[in-house]
N, C-alpha and C positions, 0 to 999 in steps of 0.2 A: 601747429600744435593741436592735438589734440586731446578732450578730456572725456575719459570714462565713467561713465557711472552706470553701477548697476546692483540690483535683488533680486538675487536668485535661492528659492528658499531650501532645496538640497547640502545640506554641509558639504556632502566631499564634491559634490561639481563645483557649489561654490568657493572652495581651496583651490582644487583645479583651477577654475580659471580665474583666481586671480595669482596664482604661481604661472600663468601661461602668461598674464599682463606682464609681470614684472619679467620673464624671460623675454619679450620684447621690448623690451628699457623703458617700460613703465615708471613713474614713482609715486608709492601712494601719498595723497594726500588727506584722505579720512578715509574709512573704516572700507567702503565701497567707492571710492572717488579713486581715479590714477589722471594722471599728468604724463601724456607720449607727446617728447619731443625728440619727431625720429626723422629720416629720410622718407619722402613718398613711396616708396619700394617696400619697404619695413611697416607703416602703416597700411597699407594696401594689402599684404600679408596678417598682418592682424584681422584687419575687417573679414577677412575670408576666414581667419579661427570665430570667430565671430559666430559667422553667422553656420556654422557648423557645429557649435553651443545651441546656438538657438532653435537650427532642431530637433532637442532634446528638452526645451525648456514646456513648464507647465502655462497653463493659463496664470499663474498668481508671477510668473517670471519676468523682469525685464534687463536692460540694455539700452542706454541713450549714449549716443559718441555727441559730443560738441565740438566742434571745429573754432577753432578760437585763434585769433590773430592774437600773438603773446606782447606785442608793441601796446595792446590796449586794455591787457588783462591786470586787473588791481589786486593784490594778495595783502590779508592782513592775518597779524596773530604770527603763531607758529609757521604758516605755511611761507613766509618772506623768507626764512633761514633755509629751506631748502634754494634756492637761485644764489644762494653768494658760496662764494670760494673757502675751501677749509685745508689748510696747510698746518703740517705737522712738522714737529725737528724734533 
């Protein structure tokens, strides 16, 4: 898994890409925070839009990925309701 964080101070790049996260099965978790738990194939693919943002960004711009084994990650608040199952009738 891994986790996105980023400030980028443009509005429409930063729409852009965080519409380009969530088209990579992102899910956000705050405002600037996404949660990709994808296939290596699909992350790999991400890091290369990535870094194809990044040569467009300013000096004040950034972009941290955390790599995060999810077996040891603690979610509290709101954020524990996105991991559980939601069934409808």
């Amino acid at each position: 898994m891994v986790i996105v964080s980023y400030d980028i101070t443009d509005d429409k790049m930063r729409t852009n890409f965080s519409k380009m996260l969530k088209s990579h099965g992102a899910i956000r978790l705050q405002f600037s925070v996404y949660e990709v738990r994808n296939t290596k194939r699909i992350v790999d693919n991400l890091v290369a839009k990535i870094e194809a943002y990044a040569k467009h960004f300013t000096a004040d711009d950034s972009v941290i990925l955390f790599d995060v084994d999810s077996d040891k990650l603690t979610k509290y608040g709101n954020a524990i309701h996105r991991d559980q199952a939601v069934v409808y009738f």
